[in-house]
SEDRENNU-978442 format. One record per atom (N, C-alpha, C, O): residue number from 1; atom name; x negated, y, z negated. Coordinates in steps of 0.1 Angstrom, whole numbers. Layout:
BEGIN
(drenmar NUM "CA" (X Y Z))
...
% end
This chain:
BEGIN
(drenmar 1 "N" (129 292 -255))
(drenmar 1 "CA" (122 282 -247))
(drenmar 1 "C" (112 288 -239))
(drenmar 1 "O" (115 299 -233))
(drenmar 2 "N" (98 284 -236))
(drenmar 2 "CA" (86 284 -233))
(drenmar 2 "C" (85 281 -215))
(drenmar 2 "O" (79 271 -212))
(drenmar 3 "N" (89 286 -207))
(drenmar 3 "CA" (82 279 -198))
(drenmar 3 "C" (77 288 -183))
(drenmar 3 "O" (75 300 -182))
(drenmar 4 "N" (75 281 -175))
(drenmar 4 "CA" (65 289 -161))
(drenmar 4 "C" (70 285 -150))
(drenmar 4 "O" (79 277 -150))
(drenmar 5 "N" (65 291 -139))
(drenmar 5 "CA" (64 288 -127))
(drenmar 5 "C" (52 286 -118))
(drenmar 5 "O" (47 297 -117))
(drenmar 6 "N" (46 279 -113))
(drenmar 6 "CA" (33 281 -108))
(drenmar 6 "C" (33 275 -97))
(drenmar 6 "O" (39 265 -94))
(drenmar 7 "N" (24 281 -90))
(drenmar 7 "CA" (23 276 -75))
(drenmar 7 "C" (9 268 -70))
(drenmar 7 "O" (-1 273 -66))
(drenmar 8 "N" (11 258 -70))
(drenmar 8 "CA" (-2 249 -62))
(drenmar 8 "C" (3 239 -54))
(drenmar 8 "O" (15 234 -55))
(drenmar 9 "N" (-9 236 -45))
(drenmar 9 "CA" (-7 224 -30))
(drenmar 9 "C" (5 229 -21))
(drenmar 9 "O" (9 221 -13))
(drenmar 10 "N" (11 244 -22))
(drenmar 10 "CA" (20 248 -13))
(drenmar 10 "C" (33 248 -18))
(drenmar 10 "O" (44 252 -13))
(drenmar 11 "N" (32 244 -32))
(drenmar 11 "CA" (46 237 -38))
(drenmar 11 "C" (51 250 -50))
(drenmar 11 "O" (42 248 -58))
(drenmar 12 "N" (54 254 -51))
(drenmar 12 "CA" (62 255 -63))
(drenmar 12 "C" (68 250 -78))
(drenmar 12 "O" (80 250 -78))
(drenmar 13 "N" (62 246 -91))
(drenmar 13 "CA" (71 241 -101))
(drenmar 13 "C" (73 249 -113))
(drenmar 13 "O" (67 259 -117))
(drenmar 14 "N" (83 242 -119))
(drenmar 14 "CA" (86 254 -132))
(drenmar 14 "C" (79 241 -146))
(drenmar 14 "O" (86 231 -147))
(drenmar 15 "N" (72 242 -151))
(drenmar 15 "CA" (67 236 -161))
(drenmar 15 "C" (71 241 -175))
(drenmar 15 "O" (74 253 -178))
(drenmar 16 "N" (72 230 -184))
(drenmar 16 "CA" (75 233 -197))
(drenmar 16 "C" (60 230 -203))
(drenmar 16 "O" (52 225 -196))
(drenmar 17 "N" (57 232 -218))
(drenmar 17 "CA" (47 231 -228))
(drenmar 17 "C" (46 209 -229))
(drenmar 17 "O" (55 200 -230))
(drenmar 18 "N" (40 208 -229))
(drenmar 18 "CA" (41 190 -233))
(drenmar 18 "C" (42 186 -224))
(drenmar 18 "O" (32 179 -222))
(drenmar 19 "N" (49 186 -214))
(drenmar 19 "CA" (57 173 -198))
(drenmar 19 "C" (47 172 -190))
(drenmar 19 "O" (38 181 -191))
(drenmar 20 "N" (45 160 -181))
(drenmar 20 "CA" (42 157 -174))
(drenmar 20 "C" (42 159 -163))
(drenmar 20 "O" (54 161 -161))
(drenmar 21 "N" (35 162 -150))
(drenmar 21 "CA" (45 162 -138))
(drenmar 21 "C" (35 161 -128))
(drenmar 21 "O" (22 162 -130))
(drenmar 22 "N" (41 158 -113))
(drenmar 22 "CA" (24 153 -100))
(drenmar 22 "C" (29 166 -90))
(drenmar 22 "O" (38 173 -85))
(drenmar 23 "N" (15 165 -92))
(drenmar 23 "CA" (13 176 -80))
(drenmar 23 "C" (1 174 -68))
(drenmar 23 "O" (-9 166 -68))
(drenmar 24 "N" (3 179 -61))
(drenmar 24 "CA" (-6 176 -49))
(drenmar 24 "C" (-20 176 -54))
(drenmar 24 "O" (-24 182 -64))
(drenmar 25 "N" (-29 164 -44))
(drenmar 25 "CA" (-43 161 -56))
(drenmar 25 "C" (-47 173 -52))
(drenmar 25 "O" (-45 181 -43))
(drenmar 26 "N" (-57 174 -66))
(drenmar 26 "CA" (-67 189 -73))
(drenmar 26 "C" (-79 178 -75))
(drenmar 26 "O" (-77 168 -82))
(drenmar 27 "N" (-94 183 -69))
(drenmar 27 "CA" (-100 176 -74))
(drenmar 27 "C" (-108 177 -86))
(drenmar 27 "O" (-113 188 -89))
(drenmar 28 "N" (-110 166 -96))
(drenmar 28 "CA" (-112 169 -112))
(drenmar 28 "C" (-109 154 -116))
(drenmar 28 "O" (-99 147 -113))
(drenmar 29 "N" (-119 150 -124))
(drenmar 29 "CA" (-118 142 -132))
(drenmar 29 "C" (-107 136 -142))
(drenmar 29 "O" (-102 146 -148))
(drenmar 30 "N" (-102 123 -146))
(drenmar 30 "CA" (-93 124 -152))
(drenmar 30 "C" (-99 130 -168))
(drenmar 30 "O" (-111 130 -170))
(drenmar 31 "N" (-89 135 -178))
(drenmar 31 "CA" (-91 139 -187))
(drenmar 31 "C" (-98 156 -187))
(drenmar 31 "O" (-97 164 -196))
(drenmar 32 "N" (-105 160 -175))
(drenmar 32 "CA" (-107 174 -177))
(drenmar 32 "C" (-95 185 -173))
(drenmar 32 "O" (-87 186 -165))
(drenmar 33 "N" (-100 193 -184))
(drenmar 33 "CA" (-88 208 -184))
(drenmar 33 "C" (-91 215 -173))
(drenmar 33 "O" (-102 219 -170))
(drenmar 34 "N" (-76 218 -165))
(drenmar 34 "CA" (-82 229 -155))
(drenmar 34 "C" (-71 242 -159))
(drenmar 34 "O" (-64 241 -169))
(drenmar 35 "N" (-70 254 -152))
(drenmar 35 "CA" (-64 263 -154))
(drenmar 35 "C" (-52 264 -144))
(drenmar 35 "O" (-57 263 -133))
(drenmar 36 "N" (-44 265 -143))
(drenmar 36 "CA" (-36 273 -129))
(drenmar 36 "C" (-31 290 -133))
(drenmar 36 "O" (-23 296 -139))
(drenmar 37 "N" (-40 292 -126))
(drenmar 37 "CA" (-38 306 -125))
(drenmar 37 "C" (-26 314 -114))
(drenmar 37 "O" (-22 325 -118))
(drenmar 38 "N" (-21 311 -105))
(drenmar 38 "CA" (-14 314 -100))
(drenmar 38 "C" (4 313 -106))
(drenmar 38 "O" (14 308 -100))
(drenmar 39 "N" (3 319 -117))
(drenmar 39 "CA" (19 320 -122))
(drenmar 39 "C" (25 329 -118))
(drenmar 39 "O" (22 341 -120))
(drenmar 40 "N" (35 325 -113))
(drenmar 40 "CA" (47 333 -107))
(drenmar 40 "C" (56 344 -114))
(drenmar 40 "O" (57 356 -113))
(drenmar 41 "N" (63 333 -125))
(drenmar 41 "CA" (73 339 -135))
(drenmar 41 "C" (65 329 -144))
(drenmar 41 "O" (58 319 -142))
(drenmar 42 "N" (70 340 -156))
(drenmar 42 "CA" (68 330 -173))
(drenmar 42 "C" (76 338 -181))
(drenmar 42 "O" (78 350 -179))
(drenmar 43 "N" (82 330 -189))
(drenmar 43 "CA" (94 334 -199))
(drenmar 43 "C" (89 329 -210))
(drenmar 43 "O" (88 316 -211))
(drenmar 44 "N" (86 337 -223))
(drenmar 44 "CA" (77 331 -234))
(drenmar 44 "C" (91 335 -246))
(drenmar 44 "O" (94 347 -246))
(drenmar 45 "N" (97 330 -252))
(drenmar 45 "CA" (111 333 -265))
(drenmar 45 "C" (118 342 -253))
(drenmar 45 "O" (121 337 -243))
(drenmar 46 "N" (120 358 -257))
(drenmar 46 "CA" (131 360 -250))
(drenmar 46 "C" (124 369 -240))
(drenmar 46 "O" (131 377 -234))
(drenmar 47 "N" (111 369 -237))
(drenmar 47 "CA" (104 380 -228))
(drenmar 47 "C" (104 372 -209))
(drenmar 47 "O" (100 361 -204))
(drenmar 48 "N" (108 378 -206))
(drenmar 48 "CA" (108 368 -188))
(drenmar 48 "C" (99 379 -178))
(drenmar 48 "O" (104 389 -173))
(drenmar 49 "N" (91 375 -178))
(drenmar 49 "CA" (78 383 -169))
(drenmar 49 "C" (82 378 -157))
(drenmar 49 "O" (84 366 -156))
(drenmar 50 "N" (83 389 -146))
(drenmar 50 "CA" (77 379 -133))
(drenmar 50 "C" (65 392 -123))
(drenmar 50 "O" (60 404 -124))
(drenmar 51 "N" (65 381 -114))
(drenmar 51 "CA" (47 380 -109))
(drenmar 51 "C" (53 396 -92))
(drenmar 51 "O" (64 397 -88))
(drenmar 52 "N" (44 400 -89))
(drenmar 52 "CA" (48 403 -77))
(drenmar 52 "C" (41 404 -64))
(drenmar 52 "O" (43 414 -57))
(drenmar 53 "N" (31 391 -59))
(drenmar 53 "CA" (37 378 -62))
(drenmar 53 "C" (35 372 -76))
(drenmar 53 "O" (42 364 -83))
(drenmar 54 "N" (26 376 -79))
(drenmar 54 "CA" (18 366 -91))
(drenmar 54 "C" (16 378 -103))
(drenmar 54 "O" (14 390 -100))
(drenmar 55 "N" (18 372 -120))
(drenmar 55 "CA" (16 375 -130))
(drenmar 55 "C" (-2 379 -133))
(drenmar 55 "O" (-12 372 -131))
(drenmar 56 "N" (0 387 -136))
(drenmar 56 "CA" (-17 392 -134))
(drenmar 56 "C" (-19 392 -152))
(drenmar 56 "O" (-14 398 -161))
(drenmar 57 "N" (-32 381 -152))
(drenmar 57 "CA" (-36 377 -168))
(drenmar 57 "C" (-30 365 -172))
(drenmar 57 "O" (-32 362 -184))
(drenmar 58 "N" (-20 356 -163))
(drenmar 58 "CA" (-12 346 -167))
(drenmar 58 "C" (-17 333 -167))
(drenmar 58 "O" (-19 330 -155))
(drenmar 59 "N" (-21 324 -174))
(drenmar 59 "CA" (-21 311 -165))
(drenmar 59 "C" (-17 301 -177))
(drenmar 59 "O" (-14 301 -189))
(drenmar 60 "N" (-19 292 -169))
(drenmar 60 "CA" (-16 277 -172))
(drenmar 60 "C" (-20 266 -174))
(drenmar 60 "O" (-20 258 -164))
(drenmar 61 "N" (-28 261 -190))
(drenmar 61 "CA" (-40 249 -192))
(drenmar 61 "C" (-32 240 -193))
(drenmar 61 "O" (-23 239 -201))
(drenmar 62 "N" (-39 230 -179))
(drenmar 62 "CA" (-33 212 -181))
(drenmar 62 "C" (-45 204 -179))
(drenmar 62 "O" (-55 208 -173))
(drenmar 63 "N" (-43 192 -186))
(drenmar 63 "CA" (-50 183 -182))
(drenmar 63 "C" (-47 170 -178))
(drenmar 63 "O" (-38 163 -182))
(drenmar 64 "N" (-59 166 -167))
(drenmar 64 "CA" (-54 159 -155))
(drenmar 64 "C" (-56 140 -167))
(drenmar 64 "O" (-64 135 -174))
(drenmar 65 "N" (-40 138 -159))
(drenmar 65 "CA" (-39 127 -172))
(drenmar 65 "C" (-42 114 -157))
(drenmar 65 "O" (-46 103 -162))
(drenmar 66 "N" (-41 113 -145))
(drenmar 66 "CA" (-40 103 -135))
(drenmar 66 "C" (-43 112 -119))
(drenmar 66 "O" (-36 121 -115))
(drenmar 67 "N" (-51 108 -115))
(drenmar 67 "CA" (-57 108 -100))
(drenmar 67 "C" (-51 92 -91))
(drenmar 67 "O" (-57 81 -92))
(drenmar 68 "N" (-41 92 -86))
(drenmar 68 "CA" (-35 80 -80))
(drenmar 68 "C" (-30 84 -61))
(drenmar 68 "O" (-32 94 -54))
(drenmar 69 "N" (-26 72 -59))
(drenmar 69 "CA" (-18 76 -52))
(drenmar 69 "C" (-3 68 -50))
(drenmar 69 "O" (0 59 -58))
(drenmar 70 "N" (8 74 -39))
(drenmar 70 "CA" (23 70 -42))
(drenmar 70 "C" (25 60 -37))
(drenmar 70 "O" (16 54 -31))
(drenmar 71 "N" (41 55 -39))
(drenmar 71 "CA" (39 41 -30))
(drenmar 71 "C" (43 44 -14))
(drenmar 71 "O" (50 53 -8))
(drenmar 72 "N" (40 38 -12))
(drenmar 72 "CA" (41 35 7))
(drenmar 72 "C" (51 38 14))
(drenmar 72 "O" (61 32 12))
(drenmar 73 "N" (49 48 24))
(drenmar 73 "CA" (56 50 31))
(drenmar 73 "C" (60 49 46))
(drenmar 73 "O" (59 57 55))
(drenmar 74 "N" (65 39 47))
(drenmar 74 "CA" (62 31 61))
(drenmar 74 "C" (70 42 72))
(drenmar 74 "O" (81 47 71))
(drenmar 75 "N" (59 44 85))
(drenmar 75 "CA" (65 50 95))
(drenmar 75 "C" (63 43 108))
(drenmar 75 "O" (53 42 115))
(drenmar 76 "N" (81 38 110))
(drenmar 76 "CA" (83 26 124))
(drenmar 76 "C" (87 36 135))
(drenmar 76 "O" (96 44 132))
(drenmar 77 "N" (80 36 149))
(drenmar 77 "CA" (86 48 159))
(drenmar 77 "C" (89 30 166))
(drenmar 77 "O" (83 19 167))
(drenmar 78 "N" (99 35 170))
(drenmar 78 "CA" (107 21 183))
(drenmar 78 "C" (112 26 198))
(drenmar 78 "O" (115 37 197))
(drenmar 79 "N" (112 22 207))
(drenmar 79 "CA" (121 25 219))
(drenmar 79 "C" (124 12 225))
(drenmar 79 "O" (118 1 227))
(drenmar 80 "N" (141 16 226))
(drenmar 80 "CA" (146 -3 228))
(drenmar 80 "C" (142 -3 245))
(drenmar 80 "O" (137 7 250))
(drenmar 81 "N" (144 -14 250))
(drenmar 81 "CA" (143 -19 259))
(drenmar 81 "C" (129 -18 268))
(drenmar 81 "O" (129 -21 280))
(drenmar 82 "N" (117 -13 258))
(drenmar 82 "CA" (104 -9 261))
(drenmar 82 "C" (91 -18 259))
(drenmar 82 "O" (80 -18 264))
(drenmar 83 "N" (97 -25 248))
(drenmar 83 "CA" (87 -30 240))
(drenmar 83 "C" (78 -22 233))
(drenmar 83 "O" (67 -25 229))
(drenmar 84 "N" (84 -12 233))
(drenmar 84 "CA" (75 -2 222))
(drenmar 84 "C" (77 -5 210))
(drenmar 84 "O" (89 -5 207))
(drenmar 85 "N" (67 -9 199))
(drenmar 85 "CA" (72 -9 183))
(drenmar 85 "C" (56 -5 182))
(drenmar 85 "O" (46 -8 188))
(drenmar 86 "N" (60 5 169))
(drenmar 86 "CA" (46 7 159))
(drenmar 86 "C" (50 10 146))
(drenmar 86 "O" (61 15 143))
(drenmar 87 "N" (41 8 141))
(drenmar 87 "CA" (43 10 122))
(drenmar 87 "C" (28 9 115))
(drenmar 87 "O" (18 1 115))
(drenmar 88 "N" (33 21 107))
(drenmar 88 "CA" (22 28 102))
(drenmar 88 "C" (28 33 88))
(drenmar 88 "O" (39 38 86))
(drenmar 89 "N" (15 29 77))
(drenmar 89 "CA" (19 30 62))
(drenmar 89 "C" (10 45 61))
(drenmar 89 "O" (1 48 69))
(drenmar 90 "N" (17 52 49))
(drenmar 90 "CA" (10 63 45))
(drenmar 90 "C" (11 61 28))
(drenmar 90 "O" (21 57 21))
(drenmar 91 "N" (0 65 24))
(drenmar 91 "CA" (3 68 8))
(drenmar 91 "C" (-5 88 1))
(drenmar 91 "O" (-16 91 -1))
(drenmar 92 "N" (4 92 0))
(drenmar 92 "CA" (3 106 -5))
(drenmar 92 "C" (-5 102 -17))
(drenmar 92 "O" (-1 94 -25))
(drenmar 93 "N" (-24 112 -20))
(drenmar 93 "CA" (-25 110 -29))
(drenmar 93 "C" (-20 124 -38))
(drenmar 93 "O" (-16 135 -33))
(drenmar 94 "N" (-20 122 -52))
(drenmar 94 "CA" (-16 132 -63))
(drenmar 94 "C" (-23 131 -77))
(drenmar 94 "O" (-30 121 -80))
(drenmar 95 "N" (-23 139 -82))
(drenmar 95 "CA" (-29 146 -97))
(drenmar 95 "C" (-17 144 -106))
(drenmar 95 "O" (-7 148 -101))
(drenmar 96 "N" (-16 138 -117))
(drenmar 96 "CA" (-5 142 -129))
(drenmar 96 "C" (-11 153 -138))
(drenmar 96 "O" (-23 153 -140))
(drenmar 97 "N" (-4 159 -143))
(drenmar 97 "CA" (-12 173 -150))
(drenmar 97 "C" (-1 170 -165))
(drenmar 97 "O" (11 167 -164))
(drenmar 98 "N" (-9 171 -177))
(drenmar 98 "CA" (0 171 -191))
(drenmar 98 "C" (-5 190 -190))
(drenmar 98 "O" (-16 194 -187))
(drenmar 99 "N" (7 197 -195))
(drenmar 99 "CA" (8 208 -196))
(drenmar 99 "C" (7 211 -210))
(drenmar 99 "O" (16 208 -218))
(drenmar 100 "N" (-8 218 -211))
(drenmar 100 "CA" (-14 221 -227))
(drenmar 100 "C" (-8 236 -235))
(drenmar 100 "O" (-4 240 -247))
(drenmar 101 "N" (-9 239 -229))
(drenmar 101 "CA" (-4 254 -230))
(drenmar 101 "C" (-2 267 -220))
(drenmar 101 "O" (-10 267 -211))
(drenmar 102 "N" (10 278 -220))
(drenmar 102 "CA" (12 285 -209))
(drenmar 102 "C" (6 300 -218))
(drenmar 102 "O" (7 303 -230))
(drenmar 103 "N" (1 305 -208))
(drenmar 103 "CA" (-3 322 -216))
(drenmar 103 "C" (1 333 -204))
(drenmar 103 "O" (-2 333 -193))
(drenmar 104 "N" (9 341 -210))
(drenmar 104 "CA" (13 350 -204))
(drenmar 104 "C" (8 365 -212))
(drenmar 104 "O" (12 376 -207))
% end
């Protein structure tokens, strides 16, 4: 089994070859290939490389399948007997990345 670790938007993920997955927005067009070069660990059959921090020559081609954002996340602060109320929506935008190939 094929897969990575890579680090972008502060986050952390372990990706496989084919999946899907969102990550903090990268800016880029939908449909163009970008690289992530910062791989951590990669395990290609039975070889498991890791990085210290990072795998030097390693990276990771995906391409950006959706530029969106999440659904809503409502933030109510209250204080009883104040008449304090407020509410405020946020929406996190994100990148989905199809993961083309890992090179280690």
């Amino acid at each position: 089994m094929t897969y990575a670790v890579v680090a972008t938007g502060g986050k952390q993920y372990k990706v496989v070859e084919g999946e899907t997955l969102r990550v903090e927005k990268i800016a880029g067009e939908v449909g163009a290939e970008i690289v992530l070069d910062s791989v951590l660990l990669a395990r290609i059959e039975d070889a498991l490389k890791i990085g210290q921090p990072i795998l030097e020559g390693a990276a990771v081609h995906a391409t950006i399948v959706e530029q969106d954002k999440s659904k809503k996340v409502l933030v109510f602060k209250y204080k009883r007997r104040k008449r304090y109320r407020r509410m405020q929506g946020h929406r996190q935008p994100y990148t989905a990345l199809r993961i083309n190939r890992i090179e280690a």
